[in-house]
PDB file of N, H, CA, C and O in Angstrom:
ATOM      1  N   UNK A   1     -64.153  41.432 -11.726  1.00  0.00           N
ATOM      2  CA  UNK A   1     -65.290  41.980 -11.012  1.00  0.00           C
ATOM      3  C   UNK A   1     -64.826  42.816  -9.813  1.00  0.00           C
ATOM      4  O   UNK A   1     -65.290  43.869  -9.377  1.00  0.00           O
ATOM      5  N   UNK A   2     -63.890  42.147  -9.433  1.00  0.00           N
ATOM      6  H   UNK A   2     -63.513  41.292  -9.788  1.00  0.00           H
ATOM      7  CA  UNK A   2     -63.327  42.891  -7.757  1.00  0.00           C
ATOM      8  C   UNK A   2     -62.709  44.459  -8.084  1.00  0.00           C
ATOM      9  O   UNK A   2     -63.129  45.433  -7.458  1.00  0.00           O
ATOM     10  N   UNK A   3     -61.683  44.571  -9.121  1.00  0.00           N
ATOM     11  H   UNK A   3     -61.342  43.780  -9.629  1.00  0.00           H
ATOM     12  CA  UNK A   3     -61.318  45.452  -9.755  1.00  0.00           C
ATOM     13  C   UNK A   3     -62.027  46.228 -10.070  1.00  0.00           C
ATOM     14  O   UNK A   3     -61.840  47.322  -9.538  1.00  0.00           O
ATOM     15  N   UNK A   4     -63.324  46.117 -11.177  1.00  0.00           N
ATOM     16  H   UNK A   4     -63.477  45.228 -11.609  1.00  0.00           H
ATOM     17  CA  UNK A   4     -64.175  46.869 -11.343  1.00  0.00           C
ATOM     18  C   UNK A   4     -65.104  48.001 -10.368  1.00  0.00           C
ATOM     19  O   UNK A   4     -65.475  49.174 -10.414  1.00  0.00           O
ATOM     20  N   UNK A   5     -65.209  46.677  -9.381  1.00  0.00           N
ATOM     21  H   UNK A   5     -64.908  45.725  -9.343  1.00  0.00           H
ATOM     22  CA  UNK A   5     -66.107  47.670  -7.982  1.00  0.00           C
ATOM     23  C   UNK A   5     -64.750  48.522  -6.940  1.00  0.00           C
ATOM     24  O   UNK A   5     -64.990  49.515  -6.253  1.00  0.00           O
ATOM     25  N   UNK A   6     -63.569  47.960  -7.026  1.00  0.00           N
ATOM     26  H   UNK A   6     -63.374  47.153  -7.584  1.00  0.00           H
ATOM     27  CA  UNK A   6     -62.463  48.964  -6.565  1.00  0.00           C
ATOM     28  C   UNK A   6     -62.198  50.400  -7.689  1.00  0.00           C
ATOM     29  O   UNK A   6     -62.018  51.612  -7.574  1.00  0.00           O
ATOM     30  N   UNK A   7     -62.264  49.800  -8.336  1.00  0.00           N
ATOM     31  H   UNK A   7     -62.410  48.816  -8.429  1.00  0.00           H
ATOM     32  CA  UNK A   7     -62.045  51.278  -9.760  1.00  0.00           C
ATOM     33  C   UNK A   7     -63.594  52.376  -9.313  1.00  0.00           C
ATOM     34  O   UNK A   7     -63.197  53.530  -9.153  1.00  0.00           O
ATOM     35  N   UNK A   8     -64.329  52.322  -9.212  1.00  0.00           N
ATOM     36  H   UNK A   8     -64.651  51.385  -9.343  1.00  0.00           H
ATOM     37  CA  UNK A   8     -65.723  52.359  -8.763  1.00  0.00           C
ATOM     38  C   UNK A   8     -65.526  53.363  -7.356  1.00  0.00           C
ATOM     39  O   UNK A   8     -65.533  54.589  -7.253  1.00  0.00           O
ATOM     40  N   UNK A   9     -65.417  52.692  -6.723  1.00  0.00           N
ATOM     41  H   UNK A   9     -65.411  51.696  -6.806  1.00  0.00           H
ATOM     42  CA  UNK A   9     -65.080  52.902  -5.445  1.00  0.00           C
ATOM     43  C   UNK A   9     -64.383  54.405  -5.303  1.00  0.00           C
ATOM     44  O   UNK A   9     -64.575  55.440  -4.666  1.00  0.00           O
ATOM     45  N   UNK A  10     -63.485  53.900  -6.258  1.00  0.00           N
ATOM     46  H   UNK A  10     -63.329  53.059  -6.775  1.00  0.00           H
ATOM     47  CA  UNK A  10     -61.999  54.879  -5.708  1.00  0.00           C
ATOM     48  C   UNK A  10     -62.800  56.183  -6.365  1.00  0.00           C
ATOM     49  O   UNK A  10     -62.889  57.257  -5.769  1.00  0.00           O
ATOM     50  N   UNK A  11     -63.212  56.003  -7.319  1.00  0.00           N
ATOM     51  H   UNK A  11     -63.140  55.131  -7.804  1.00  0.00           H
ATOM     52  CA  UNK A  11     -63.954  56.963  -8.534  1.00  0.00           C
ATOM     53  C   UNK A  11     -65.231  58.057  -7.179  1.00  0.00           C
ATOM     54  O   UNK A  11     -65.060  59.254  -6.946  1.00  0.00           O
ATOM     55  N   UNK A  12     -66.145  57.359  -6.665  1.00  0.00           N
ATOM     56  H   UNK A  12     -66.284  56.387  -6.854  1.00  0.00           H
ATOM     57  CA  UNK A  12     -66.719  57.695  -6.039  1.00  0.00           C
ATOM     58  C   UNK A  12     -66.120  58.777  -5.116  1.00  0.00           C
ATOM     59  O   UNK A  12     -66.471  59.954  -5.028  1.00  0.00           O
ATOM     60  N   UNK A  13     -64.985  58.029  -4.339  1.00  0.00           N
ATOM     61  H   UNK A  13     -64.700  57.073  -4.411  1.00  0.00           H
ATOM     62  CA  UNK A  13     -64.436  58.615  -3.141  1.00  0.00           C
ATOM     63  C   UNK A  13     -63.775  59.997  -3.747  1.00  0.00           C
ATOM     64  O   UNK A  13     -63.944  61.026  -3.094  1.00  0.00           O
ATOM     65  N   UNK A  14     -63.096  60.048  -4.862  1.00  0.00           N
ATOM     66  H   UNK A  14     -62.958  59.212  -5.394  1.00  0.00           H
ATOM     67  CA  UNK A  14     -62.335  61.457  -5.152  1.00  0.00           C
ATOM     68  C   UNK A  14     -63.994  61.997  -6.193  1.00  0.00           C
ATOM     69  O   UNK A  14     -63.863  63.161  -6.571  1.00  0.00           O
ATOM     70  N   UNK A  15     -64.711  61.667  -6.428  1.00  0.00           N
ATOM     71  H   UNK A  15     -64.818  60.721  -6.121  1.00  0.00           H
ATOM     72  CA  UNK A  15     -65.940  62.923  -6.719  1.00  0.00           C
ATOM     73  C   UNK A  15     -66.454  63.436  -5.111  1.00  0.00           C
ATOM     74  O   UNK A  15     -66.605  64.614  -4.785  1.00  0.00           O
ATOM     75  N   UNK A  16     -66.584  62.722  -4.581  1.00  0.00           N
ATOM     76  H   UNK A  16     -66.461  61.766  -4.846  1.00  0.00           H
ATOM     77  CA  UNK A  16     -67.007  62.863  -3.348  1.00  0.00           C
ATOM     78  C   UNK A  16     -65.932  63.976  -2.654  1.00  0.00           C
ATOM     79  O   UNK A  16     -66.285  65.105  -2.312  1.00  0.00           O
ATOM     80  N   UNK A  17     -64.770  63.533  -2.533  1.00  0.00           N
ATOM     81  H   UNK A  17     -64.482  62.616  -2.811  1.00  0.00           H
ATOM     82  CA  UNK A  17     -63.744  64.798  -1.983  1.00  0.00           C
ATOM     83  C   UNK A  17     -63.980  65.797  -2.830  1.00  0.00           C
ATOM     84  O   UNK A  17     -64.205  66.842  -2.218  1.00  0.00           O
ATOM     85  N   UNK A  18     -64.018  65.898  -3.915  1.00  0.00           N
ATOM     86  H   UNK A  18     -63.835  65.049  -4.412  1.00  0.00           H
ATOM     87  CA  UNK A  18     -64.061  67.172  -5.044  1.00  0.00           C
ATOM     88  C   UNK A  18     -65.266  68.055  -4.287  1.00  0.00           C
ATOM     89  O   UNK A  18     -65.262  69.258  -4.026  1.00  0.00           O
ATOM     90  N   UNK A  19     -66.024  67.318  -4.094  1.00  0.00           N
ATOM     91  H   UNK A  19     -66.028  66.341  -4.306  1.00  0.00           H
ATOM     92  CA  UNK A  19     -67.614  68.206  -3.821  1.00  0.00           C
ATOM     93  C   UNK A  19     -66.991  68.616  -2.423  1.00  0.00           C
ATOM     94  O   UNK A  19     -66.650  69.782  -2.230  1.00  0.00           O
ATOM     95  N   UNK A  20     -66.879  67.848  -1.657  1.00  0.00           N
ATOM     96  H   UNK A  20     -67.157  66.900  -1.814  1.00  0.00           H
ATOM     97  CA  UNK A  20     -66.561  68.294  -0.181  1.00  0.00           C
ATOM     98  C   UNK A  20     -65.652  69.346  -0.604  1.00  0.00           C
ATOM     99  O   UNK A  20     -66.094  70.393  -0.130  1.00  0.00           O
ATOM    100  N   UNK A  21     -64.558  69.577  -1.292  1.00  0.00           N
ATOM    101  H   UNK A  21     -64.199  68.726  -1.678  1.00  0.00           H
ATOM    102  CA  UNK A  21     -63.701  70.765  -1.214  1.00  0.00           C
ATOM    103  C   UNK A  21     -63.920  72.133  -1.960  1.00  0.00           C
ATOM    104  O   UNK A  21     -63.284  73.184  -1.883  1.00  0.00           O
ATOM    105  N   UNK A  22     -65.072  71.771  -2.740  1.00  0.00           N
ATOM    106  H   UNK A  22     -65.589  70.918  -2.802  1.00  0.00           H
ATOM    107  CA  UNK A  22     -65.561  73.061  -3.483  1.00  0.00           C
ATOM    108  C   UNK A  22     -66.558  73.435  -3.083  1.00  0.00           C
ATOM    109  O   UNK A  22     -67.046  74.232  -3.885  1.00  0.00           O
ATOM    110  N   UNK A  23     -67.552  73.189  -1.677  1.00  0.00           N
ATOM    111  H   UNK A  23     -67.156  72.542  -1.026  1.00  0.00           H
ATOM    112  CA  UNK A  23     -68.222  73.421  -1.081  1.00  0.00           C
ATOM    113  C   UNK A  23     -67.772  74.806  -0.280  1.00  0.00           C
ATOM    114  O   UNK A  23     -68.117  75.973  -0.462  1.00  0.00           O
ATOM    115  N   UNK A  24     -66.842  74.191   0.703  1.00  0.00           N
ATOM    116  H   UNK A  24     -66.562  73.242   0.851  1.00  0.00           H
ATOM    117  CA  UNK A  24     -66.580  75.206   1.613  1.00  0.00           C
ATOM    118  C   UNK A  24     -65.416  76.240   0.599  1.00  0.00           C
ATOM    119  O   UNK A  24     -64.959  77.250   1.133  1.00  0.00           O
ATOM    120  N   UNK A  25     -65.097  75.968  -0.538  1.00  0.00           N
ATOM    121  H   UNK A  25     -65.468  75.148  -0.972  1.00  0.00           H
ATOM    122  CA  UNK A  25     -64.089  76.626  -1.228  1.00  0.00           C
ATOM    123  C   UNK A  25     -65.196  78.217  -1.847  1.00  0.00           C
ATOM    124  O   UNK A  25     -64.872  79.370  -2.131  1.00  0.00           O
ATOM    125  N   UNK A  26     -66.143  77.703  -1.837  1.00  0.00           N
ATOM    126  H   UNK A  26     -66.406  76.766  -1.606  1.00  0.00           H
ATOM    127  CA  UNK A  26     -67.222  78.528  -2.636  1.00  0.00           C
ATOM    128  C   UNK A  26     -67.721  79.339  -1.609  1.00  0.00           C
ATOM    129  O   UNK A  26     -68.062  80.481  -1.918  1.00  0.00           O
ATOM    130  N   UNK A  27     -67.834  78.957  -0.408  1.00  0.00           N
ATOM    131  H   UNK A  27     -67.557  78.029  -0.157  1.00  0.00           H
ATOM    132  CA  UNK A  27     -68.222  79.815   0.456  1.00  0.00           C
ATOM    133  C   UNK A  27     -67.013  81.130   1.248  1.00  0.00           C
ATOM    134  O   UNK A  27     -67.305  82.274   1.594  1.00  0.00           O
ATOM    135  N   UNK A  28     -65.636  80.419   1.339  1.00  0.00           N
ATOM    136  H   UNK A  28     -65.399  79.489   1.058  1.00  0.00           H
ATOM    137  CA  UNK A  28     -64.657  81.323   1.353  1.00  0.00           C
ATOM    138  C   UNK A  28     -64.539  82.339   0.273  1.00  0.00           C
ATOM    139  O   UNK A  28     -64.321  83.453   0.748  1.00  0.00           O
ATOM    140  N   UNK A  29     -64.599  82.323  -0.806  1.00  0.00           N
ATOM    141  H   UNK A  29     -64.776  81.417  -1.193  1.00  0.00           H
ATOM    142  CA  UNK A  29     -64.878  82.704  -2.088  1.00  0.00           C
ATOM    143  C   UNK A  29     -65.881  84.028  -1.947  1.00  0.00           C
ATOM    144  O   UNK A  29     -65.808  85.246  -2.110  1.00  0.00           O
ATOM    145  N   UNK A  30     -66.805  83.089  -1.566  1.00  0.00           N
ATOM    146  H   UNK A  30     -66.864  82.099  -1.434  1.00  0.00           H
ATOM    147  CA  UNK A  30     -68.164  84.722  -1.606  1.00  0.00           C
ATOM    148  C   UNK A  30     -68.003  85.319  -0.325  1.00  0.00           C
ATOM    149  O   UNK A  30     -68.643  86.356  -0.154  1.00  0.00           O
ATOM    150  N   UNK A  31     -67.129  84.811   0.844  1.00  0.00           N
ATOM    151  H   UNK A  31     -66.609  83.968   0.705  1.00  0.00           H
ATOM    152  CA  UNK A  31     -67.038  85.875   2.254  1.00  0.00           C
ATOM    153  C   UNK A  31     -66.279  86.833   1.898  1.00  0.00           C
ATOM    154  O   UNK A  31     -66.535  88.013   2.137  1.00  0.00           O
ATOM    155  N   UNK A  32     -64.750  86.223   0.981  1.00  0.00           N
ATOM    156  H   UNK A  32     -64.542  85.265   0.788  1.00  0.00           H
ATOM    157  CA  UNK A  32     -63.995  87.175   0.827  1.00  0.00           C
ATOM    158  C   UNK A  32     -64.314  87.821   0.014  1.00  0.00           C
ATOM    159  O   UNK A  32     -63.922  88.952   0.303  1.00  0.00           O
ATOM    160  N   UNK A  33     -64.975  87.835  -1.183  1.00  0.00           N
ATOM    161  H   UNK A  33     -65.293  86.916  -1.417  1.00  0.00           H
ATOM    162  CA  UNK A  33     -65.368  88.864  -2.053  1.00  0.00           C
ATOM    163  C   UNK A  33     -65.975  89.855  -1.869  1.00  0.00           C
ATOM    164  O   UNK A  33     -65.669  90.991  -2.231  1.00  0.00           O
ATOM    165  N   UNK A  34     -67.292  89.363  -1.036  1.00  0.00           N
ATOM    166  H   UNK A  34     -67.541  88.441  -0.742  1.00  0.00           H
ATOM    167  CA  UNK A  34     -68.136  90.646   0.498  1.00  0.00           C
ATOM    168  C   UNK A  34     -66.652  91.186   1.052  1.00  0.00           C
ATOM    169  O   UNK A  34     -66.106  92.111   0.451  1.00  0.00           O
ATOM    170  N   UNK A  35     -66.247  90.793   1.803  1.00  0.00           N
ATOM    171  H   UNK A  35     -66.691  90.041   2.291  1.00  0.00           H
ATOM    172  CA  UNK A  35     -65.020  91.520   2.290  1.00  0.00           C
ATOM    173  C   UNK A  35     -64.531  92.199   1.925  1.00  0.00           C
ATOM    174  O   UNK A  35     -64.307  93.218   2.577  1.00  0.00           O
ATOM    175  N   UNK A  36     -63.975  91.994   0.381  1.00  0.00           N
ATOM    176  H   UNK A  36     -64.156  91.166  -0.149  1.00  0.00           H
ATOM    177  CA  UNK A  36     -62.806  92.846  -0.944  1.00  0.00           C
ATOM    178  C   UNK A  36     -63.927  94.110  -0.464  1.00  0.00           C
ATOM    179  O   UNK A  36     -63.545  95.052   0.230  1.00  0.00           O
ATOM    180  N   UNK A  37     -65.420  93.965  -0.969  1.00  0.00           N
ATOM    181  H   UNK A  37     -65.730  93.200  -1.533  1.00  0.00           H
ATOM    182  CA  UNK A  37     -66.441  94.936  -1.488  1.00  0.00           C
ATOM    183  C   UNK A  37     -66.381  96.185  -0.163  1.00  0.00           C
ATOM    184  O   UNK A  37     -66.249  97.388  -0.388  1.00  0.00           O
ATOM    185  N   UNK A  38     -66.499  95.627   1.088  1.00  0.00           N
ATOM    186  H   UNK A  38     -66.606  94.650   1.271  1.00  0.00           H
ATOM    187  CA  UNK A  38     -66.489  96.904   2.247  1.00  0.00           C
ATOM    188  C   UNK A  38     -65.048  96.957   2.410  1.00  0.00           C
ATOM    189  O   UNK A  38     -65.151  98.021   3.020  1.00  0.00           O
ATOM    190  N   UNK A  39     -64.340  96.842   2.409  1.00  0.00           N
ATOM    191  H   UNK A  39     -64.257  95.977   1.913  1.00  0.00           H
ATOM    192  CA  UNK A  39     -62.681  96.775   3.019  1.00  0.00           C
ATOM    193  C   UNK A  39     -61.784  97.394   1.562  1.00  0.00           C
ATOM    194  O   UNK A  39     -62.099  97.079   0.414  1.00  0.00           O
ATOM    195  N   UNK A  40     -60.885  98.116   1.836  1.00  0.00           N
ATOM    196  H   UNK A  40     -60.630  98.371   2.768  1.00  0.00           H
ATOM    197  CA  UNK A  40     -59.550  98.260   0.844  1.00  0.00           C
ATOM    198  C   UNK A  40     -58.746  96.875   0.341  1.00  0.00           C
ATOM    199  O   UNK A  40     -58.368  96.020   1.142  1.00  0.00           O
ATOM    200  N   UNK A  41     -58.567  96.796  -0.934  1.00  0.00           N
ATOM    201  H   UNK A  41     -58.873  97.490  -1.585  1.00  0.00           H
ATOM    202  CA  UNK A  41     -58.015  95.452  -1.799  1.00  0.00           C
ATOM    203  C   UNK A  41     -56.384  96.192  -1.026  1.00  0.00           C
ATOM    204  O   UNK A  41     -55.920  97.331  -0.967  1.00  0.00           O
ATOM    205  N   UNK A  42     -55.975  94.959  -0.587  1.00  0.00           N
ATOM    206  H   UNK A  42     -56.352  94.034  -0.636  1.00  0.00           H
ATOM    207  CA  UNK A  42     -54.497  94.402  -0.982  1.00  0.00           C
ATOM    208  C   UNK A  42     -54.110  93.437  -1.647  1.00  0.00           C
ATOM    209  O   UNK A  42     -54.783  92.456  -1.963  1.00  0.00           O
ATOM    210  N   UNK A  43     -52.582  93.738  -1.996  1.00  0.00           N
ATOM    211  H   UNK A  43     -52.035  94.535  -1.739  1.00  0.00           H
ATOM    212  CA  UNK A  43     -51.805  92.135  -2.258  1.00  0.00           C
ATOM    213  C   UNK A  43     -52.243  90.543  -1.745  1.00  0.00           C
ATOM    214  O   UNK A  43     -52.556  89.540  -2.386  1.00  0.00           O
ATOM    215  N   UNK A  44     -52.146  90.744  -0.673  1.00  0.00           N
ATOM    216  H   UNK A  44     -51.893  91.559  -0.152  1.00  0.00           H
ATOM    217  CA  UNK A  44     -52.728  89.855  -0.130  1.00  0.00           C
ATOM    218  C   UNK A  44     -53.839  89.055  -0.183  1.00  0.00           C
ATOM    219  O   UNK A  44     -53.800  87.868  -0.505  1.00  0.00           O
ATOM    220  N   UNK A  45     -54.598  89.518   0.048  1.00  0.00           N
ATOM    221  H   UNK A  45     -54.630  90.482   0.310  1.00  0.00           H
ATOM    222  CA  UNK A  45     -56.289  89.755  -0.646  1.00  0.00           C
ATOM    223  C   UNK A  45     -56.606  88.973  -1.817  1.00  0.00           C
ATOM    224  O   UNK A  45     -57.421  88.076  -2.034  1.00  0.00           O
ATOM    225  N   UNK A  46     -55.488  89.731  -2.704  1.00  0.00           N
ATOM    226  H   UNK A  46     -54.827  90.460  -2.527  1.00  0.00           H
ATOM    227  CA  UNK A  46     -56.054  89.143  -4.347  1.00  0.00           C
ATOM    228  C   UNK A  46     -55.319  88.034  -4.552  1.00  0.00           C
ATOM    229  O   UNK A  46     -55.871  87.247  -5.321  1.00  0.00           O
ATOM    230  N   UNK A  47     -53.800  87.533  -3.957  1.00  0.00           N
ATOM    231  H   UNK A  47     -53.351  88.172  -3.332  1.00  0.00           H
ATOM    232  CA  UNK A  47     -53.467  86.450  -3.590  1.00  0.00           C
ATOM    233  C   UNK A  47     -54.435  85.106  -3.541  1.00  0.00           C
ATOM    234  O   UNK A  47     -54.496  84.116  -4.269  1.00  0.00           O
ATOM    235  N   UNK A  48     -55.202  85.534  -2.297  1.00  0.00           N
ATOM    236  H   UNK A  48     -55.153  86.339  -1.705  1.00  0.00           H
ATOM    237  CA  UNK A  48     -55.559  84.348  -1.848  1.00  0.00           C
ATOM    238  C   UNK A  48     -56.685  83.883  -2.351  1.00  0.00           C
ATOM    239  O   UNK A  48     -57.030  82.703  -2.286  1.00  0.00           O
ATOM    240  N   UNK A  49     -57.755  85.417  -3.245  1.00  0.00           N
ATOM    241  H   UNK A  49     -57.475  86.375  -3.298  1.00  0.00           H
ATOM    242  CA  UNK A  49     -58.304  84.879  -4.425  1.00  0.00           C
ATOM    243  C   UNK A  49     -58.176  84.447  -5.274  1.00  0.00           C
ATOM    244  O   UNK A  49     -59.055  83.794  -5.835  1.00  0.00           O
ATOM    245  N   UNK A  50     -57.309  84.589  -5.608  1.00  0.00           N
ATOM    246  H   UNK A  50     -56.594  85.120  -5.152  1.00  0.00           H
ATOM    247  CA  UNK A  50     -56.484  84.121  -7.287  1.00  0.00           C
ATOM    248  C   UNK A  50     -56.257  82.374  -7.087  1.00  0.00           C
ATOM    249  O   UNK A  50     -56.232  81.497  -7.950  1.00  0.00           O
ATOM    250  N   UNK A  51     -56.092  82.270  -5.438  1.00  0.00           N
ATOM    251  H   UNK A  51     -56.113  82.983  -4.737  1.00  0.00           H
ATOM    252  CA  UNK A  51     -55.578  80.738  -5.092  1.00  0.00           C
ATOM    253  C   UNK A  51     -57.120  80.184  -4.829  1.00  0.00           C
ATOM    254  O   UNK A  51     -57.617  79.105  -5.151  1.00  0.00           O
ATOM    255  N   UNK A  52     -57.507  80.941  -4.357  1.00  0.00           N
ATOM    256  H   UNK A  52     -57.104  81.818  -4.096  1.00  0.00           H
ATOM    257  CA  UNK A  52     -59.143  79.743  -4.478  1.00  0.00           C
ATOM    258  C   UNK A  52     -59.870  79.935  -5.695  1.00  0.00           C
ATOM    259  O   UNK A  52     -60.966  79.431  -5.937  1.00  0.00           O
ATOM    260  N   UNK A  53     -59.283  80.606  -6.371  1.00  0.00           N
ATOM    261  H   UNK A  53     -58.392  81.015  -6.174  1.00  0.00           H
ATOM    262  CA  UNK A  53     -60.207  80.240  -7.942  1.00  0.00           C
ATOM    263  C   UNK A  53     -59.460  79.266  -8.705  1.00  0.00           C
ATOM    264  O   UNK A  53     -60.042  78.287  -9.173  1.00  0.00           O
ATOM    265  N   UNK A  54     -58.057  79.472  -8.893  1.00  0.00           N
ATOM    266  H   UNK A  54     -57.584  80.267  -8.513  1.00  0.00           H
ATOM    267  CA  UNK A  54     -57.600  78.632  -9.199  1.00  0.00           C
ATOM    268  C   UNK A  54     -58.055  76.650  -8.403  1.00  0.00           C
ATOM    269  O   UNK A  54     -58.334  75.678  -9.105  1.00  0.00           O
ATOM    270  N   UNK A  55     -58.000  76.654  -7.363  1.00  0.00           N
ATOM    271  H   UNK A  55     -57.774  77.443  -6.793  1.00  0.00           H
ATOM    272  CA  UNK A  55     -58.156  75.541  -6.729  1.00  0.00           C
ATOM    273  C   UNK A  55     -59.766  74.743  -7.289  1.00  0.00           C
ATOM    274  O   UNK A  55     -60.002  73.587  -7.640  1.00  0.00           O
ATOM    275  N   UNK A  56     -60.899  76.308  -7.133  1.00  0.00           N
ATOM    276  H   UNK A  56     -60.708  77.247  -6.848  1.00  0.00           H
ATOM    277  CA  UNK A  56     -62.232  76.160  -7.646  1.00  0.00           C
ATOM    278  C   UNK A  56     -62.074  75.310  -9.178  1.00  0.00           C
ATOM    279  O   UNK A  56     -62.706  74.258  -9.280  1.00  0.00           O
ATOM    280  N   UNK A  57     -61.321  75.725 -10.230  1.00  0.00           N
ATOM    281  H   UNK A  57     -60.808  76.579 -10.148  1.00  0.00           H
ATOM    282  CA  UNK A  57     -61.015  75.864 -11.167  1.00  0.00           C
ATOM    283  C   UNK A  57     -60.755  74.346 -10.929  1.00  0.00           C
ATOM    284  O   UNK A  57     -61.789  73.722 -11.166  1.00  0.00           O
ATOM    285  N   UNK A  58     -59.621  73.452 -10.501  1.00  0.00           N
ATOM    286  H   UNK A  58     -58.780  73.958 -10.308  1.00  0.00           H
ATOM    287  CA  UNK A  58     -59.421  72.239 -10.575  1.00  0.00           C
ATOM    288  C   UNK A  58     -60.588  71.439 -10.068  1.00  0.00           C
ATOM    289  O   UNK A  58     -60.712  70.425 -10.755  1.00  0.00           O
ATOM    290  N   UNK A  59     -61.319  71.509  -9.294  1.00  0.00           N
ATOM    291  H   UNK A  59     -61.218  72.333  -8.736  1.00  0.00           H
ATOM    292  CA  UNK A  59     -61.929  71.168  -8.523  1.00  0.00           C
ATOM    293  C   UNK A  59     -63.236  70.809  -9.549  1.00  0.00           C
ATOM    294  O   UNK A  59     -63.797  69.715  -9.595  1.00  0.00           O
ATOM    295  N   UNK A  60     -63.493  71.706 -10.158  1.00  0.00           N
ATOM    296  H   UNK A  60     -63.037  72.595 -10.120  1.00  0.00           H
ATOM    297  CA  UNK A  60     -64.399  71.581 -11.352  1.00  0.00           C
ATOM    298  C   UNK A  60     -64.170  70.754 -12.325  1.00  0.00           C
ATOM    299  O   UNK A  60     -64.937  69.866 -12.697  1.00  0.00           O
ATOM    300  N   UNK A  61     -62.832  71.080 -12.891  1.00  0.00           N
ATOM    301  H   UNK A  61     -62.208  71.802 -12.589  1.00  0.00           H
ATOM    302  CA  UNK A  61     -62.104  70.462 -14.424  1.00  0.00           C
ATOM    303  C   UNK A  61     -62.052  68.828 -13.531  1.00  0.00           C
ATOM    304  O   UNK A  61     -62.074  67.783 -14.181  1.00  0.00           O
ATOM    305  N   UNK A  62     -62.004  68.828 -12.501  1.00  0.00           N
ATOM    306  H   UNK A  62     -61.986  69.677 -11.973  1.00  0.00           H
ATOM    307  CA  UNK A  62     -61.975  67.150 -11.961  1.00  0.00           C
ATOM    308  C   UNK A  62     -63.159  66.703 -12.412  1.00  0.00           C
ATOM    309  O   UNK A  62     -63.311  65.846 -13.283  1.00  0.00           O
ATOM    310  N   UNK A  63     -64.211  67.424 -11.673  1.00  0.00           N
ATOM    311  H   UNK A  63     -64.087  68.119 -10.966  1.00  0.00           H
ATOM    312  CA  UNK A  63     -66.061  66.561 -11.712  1.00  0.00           C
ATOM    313  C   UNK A  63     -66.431  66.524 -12.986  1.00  0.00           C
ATOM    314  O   UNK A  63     -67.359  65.805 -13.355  1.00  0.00           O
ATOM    315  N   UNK A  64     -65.636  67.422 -13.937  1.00  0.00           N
ATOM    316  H   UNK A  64     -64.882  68.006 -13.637  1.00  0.00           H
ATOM    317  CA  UNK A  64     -65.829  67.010 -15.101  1.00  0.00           C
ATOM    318  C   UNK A  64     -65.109  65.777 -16.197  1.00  0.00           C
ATOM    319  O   UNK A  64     -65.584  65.152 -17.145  1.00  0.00           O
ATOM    320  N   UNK A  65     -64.359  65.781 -15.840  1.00  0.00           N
ATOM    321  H   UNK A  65     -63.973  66.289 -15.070  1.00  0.00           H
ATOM    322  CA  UNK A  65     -63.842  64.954 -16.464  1.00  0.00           C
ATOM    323  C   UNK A  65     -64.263  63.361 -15.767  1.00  0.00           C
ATOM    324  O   UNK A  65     -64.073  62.299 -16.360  1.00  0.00           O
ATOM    325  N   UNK A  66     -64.773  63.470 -14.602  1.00  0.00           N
ATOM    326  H   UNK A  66     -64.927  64.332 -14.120  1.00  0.00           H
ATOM    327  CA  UNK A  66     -64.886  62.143 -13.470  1.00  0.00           C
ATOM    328  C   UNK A  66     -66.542  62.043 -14.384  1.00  0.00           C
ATOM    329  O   UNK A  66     -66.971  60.889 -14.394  1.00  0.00           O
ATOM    330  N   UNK A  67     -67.390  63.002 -15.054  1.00  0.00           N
ATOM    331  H   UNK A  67     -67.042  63.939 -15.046  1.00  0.00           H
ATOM    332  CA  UNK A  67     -69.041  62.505 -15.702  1.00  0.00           C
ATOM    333  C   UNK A  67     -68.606  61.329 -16.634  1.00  0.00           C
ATOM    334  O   UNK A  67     -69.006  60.165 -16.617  1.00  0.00           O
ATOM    335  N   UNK A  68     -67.674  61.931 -17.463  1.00  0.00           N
ATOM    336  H   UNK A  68     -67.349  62.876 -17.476  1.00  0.00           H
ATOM    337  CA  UNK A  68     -67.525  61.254 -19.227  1.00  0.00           C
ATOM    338  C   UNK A  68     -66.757  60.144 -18.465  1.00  0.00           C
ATOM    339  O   UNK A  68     -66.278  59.191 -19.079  1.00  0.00           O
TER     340      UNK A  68
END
């Protein structure tokens, strides 16, 4: 029983971080993309998009796999 509500628990706490980190991940996401849109693309730029989609990307494949 103790196990069960710790397995539980722990389960909760990393859906819970998932959401907390794809929250503000989604909002960096759409500032910088407004940004890309008035401003000249660099290296840089597409860098650090490529790294928050990717991150978005886990962040998702987690909450999904945490339903089933």
């Amino acid at each position: 029983m103790k196990l069960k509500l710790s397995e539980e628990q722990k389960a909760c706490f990393f859906i819970n971080l998932a959401h907390e980190t794809k929250t503000p991940l989604t909002l960096i996401r759409n500032y910088l993309q407004k940004y890309m849109q008035d401003h000249e693309h660099n290296d840089d730029l597409l860098i650090i998009r490529q790294n928050i989609e990717f991150l978005l990307e886990n962040m998702t494949a987690f909450l999904d796999v945490e339903k089933t």
